[in-house]
C-alpha positions in Angstrom: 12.9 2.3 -70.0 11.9 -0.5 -71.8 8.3 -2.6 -70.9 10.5 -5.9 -70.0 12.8 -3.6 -67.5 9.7 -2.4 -66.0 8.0 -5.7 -65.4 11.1 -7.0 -64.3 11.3 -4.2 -61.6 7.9 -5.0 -60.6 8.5 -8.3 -60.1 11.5 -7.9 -58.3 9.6 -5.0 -56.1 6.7 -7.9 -55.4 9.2 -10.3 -54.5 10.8 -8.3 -52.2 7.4 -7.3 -50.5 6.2 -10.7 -50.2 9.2 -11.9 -48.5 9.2 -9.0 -45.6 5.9 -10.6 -45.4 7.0 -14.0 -45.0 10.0 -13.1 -42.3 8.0 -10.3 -40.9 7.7 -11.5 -36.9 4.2 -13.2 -35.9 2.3 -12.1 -32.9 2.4 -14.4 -30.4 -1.0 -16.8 -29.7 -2.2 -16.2 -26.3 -1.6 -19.4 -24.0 -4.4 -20.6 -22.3 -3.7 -20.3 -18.5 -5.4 -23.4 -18.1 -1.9 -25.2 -20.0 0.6 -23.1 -17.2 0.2 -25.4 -14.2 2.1 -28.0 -16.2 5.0 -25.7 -16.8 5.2 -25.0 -13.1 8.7 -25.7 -12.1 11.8 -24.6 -9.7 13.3 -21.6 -11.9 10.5 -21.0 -14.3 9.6 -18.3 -16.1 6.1 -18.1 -17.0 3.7 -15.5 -19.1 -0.1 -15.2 -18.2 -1.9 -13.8 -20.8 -5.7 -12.0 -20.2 -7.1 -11.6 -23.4 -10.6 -11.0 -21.4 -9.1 -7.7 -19.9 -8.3 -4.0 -21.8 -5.3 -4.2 -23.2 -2.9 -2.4 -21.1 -1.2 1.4 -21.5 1.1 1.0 -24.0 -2.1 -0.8 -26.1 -0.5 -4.3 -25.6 -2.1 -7.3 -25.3 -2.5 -7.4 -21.1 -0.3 -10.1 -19.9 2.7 -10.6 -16.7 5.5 -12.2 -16.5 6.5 -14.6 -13.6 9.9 -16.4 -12.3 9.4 -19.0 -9.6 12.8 -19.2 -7.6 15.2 -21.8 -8.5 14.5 -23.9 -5.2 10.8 -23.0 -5.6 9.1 -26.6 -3.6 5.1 -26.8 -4.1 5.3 -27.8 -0.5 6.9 -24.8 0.6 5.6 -21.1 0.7 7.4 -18.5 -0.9 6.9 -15.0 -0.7 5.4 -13.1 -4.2 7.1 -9.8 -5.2 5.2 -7.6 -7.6 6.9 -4.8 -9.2 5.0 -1.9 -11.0 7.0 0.5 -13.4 7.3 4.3 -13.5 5.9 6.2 -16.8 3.9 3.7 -19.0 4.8 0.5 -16.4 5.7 -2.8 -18.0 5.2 -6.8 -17.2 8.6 -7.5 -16.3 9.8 -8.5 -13.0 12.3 -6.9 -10.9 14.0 -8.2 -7.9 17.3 -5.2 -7.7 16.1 -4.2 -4.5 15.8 -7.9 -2.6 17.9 -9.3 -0.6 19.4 -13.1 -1.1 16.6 -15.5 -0.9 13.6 -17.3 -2.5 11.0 -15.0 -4.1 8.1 -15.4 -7.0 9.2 -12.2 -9.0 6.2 -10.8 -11.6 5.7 -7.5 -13.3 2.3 -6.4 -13.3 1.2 -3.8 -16.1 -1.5 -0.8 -16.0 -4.7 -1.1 -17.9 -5.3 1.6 -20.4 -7.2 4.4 -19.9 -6.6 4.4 -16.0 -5.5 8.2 -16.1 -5.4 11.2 -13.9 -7.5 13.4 -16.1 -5.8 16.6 -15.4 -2.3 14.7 -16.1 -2.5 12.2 -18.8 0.7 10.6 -18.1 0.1 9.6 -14.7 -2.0 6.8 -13.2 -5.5 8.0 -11.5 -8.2 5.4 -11.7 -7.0 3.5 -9.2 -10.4 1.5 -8.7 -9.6 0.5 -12.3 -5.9 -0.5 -11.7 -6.8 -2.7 -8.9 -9.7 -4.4 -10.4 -7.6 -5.2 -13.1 -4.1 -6.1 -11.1 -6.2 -8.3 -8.6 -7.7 -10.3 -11.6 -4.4 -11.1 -12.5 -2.9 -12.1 -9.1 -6.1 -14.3 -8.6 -5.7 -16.0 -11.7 -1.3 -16.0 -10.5 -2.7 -18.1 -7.0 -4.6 -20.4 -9.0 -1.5 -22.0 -11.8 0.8 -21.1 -8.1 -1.2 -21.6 -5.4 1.8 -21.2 -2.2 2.2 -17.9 -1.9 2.8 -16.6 1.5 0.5 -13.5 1.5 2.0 -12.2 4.4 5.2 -11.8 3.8 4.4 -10.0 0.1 5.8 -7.4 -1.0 4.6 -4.9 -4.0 7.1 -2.0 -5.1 6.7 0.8 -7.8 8.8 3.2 -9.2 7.4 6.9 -10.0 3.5 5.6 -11.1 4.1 2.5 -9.3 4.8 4.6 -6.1 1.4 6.2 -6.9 -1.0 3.0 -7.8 0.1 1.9 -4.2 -0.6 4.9 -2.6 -3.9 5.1 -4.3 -5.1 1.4 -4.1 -4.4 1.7 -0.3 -7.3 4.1 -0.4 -10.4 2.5 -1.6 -12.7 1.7 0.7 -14.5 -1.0 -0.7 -14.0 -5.0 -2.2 -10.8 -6.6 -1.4 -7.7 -4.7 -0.1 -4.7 -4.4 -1.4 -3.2 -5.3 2.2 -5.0 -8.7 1.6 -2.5 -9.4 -0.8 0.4 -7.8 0.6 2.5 -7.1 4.0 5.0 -4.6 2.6 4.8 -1.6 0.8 8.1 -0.1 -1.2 7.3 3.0 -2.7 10.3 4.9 -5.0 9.7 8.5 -5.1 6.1 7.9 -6.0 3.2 8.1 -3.7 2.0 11.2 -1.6 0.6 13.5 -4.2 -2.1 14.9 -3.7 -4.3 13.3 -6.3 -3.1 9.7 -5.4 -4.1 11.1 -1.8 -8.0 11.2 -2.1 -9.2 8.9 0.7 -7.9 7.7 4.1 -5.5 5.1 3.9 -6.6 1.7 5.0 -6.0 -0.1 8.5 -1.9 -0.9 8.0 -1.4 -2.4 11.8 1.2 -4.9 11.3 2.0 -3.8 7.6 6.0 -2.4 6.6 6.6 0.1 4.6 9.7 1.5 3.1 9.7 5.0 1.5 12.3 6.6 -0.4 12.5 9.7 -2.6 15.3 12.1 -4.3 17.1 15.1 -3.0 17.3 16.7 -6.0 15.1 18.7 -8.3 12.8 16.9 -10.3 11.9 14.3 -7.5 8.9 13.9 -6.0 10.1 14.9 -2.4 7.5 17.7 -1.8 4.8 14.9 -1.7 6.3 11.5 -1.2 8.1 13.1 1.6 5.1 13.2 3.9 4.2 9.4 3.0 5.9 7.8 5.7 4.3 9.9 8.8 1.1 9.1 7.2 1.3 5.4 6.7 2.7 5.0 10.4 -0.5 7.4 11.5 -1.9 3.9 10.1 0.0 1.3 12.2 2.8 0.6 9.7 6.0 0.2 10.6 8.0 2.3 8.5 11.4 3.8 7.2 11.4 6.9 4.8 14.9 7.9 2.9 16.5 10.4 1.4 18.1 9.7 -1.6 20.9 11.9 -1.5 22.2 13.9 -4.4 19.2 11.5 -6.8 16.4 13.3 -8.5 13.3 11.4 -10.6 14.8 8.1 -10.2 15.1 4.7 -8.4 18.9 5.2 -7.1 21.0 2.3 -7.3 22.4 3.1 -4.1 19.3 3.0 -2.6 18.4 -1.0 -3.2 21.0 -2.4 -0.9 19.2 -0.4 2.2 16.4 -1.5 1.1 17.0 -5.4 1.0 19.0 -4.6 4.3 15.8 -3.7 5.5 13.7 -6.3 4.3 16.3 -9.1 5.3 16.7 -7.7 9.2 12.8 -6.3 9.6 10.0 -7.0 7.4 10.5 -10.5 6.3 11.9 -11.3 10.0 8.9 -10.1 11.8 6.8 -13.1 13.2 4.0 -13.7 11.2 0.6 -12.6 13.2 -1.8 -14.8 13.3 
C-alpha cells in the first residue's frame, strides 16, 4: 500500500470519527425547576429533574415525568396518580388502570442502591426510597400546588407493589398515607422482607390488591396483603388474576378503574 493510500485512509477514518462525534446525541441540560411553573398548562407534560439527589437504579440522572390533564384548572383540585415500575422501575407515567376522568399522571423512579441485600434485584431500603420519592413530590406540589391529597392514588407493579408495602411501614417522618388515600398494589407487596414493621394507621384509606394464579406470581405473599391492610382500617378488595402469572394483567385494569370510579374516588372526603 502506498504512503498517499494510507494517509488518505486515515484521513478518511478521522473524518468519519469526528462526524459520529458531531451527530452523536447530547445529554440533555437539567431544567431548573424554578423555570416549570411557567410551562404549567391544561395537557402538559412536564420533566423535573433532581440533580441534588443519587442518580436512580438504572444510574440515570433522577428525574419524573408529569402530564397535567387536558382540563387541568389552577382553581380546581385534581387528584395525583403516581405509578412505580416492576424490575428496575422507570419515570414514566401510567394511567391503564384509571377510569375516565381528570388525573396528574407522574412516574416516579427508585434511587440507586436501595436494595434488599439478600436479593439484589429487588427494592429493600425503603427508608431510602421514600426519602428520596417524597423529595420529589414536595418539590411536584410546589411548580403544582392543587393536588387533592386525599383522593391520591399510588400504584406499583412487582417492586412497586413492594416499595408501597414497605413505605407503609416506617414509623417515623412523614407517611406515605399523608400523600395518598389509595393504595393499588399488582402482584407486589406481602413478602416477607417488604413485611418488617406494622403497617401504619389506614382508617379511611382504599386499597386494591391483585396477584396471578399462575406459577411465577407472587400469590404466596401478596395474597395475604389484603386481610392485613383491612386489620388496619382500609377498605379493601384483593383479586385473583386468573390464568396470569408475574404480570400486571390487562384484564385486570378495567376492575380496577371500576373500582376506583364506584368506591374510592366516590367516598366522601373525611374531614
Amino acid at each position: 500500500m502506498s504512503v498517499f493510500r494510507l494517509c488518505l485512509l486515515l484521513a478518511i477514518g478521522l473524518g468519519l470519527q469526528a462526524q459520529d462525534k458531531a451527530t452523536a446525541p447530547v445529554a440533555a441540560k437539567p431544567v431548573p425547576r424554578t423555570e416549570l411553573k411557567a410551562q404549567v398548562a391544561p395537557g402538559a407534560t412536564l420533566r423535573f429533574d433532581f440533580p441534588e439527589l443519587t442518580v436512580d437504579r438504572k444510574g440515570a440522572l433522577a428525574a419524573c415525568h408529569l402530564t397535567l390533564p387536558a382540563n387541568y384548572d389552577t382553581a380546581k383540585k385534581f387528584p395525583l396518580v403516581v405509578w412505580l415500575g416492576g424490575g428496575e422501575g422507570g419515570n414514566q407515567p401510567s394511567g391503564a388502570f384509571l377510569p375516565a376522568g381528570d388525573f396528574i399522571l407522574v412516574g416516579l423512579p427508585y434511587p440507586k442502591g436501595a436494595n434488599n441485600p439478600t436479593q439484589a434485584n429487588m427494592v429493600g431500603d425503603y427508608a431510602k426510597v421514600w426519602t428520596f420519592q417524597r423529595f420529589m413530590l414536595d418539590e411536584v406540589a410546589k411548580v403544582v400546588p392543587n393536588i387533592d391529597k386525599s383522593r391520591s392514588i399510588i400504584a406499583g407493579f412487582s417492586n412497586g407493589g413492594h416499595a408501597i408495602d414497605g413505605m407503609l411501614r416506617l414509623s417515623s417522618g412523614p407517611k406515605l398515607t399523608d400523600y395518598f388515600g389509595i393504595f393499588v398494589f399488582a402482584d407486589g407487596g406481602g413478602t416477607g422482607y417488604t413485611s418488617l414493621g406494622a403497617l401504619t394507621n389506614l382508617q379511611g384509606k382504599f386499597a386494591y390488591v391483585c396477584w396471578g394464579s399462575e406459577k411465577g406470581s407472587n400469590k404466596r405473599n401478596t395474597s395475604h396483603l389484603p386481610g392485613a391492610l383491612k386489620a388496619k382500617g382500609a377498605t379493601v378488595v384483593g383479586s385473583e388474576m386468573a390464568g396470569i402469572g408475574h404480570t400486571f394483567g390487562a384484564s385486570e385494569m378495567p376492575k380496577i378503574a371500576e373500582w376506583l370510579e364506584r368506591v374510592a374516588l366516590a367516598a366522601p372526603v373525611k374531614k
